[in-house]
C-alpha positions in Angstrom: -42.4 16.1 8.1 -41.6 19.8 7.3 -44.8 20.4 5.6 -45.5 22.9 2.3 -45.5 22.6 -1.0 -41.5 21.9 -0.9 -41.3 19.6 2.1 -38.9 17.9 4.2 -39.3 14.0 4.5 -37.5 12.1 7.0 -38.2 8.5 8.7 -36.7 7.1 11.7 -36.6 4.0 13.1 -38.1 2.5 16.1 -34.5 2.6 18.1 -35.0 6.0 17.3 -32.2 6.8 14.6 -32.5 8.5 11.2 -32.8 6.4 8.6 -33.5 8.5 5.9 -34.3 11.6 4.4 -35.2 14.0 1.8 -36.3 17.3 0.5 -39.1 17.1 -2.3 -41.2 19.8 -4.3 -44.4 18.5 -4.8 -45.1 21.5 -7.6 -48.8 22.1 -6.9 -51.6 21.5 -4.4 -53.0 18.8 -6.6 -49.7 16.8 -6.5 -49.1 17.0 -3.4 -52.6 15.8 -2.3 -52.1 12.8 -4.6 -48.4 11.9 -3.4 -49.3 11.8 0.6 -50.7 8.3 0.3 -47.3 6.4 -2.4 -45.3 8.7 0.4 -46.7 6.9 3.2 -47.0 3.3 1.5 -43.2 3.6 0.8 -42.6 3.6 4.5 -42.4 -0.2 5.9 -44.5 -0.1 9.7 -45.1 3.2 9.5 -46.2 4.0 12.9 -46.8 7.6 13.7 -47.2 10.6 11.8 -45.4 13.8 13.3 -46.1 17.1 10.9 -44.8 20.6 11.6 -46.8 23.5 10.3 -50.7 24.0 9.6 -53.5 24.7 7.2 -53.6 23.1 3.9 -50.5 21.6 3.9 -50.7 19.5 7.3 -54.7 18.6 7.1 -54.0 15.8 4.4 -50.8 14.3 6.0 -53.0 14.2 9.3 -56.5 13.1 7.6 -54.4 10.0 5.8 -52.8 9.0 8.6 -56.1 8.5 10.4 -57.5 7.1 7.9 -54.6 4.4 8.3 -55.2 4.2 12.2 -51.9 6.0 12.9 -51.4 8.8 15.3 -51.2 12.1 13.9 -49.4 14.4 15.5 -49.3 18.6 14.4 -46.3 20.5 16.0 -45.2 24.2 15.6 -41.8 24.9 15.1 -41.5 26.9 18.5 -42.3 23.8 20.5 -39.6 21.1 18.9 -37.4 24.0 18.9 -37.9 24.4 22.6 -36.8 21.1 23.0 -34.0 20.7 20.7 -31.8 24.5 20.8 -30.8 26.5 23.3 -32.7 30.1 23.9 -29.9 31.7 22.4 -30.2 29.6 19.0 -33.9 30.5 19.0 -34.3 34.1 19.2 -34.6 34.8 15.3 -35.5 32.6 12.9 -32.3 32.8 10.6 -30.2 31.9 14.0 -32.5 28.8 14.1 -32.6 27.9 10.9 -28.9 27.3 11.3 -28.6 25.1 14.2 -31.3 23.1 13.1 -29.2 22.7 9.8 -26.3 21.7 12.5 -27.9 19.7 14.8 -29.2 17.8 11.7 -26.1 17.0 10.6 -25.8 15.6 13.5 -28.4 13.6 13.3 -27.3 12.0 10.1 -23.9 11.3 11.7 -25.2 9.9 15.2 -27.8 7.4 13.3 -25.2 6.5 10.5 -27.3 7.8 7.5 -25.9 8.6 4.4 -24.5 12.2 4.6 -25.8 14.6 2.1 -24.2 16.0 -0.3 -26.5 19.3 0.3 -28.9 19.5 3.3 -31.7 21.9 2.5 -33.6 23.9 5.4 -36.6 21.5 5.0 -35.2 18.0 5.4 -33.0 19.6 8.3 -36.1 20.2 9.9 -37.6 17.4 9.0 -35.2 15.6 11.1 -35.7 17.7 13.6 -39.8 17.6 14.2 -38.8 13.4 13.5 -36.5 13.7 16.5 -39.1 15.7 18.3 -41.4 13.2 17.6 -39.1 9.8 18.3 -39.0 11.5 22.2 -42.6 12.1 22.5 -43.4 8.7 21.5 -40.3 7.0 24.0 -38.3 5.4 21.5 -35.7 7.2 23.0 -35.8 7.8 26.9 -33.9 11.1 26.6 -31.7 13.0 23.8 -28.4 11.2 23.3 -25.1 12.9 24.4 -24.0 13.7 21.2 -27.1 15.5 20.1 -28.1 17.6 22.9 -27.6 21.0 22.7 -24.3 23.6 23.7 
């Protein structure tokens, strides 16, 4: 989860791959507090709970996932990033922004997803704190050959 007002969804499965993915605009605070729990309930054996960002707009997806029993996990961009692009790909923002867009992509191709017909900056990171997350938790020993970075 890329959290904020317009978020990045994405949901993997417990071999590890993508399954699917999405960009949504909640509209306003008040929507987005109410969507958080349909969001959740739409995802069969939801498991864990990885969100990317902080304040008001991680707090809810964090507090409803406890409140299920899950594990909620808060990341900041800098540390998936660390794990996922090279130091070169990391030094300004814009630079990362793009090779998370293509290592996204590469995602979606690796895990056999439906390729999108436009991949916003949100769901591409999505995937990314999701793929974070799938290594923390060891549903995949180590980041497949086709995704690692250079």
């Amino acid at each position: 989860m890329d959290a904020g007002l317009r978020a990045g969804l994405a949901v993997f499965g417990a071999d590890g791959r993508l399954e699917r993915y999405r960009s949504t605009n909640f509209g306003s605070p008040r929507r987005f507090r109410t969507a958080i729990w349909g969001i959740m309930n739409d995802v069969q054996d939801l498991g864990r709970v990885v969100v990317e960002g902080g304040g008001t707009f991680v707090d809810p997806w964090l507090r409803e996932a406890g409140r299920r029993g899950l594990p909620g996990i808060q990341v900041q961009a800098g540390i998936w990033r660390e794990v996922l692009l090279l130091p070169r790909d990391r030094r300004t923002g814009t630079a990362a922004k793009e090779q998370a867009d293509a290592l996204a992509r590469r995602v979606i191709a690796w895990s056999g997803a439906p390729r999108p017909t436009a991949l916003r900056h949100d769901a591409a990171e999505a995937i990314l704190v999701g793929l974070w997350g799938v290594l923390q938790a060891g549903w995949l020993p180590e980041l497949p050959e086709e995704l690692r970075p250079g």
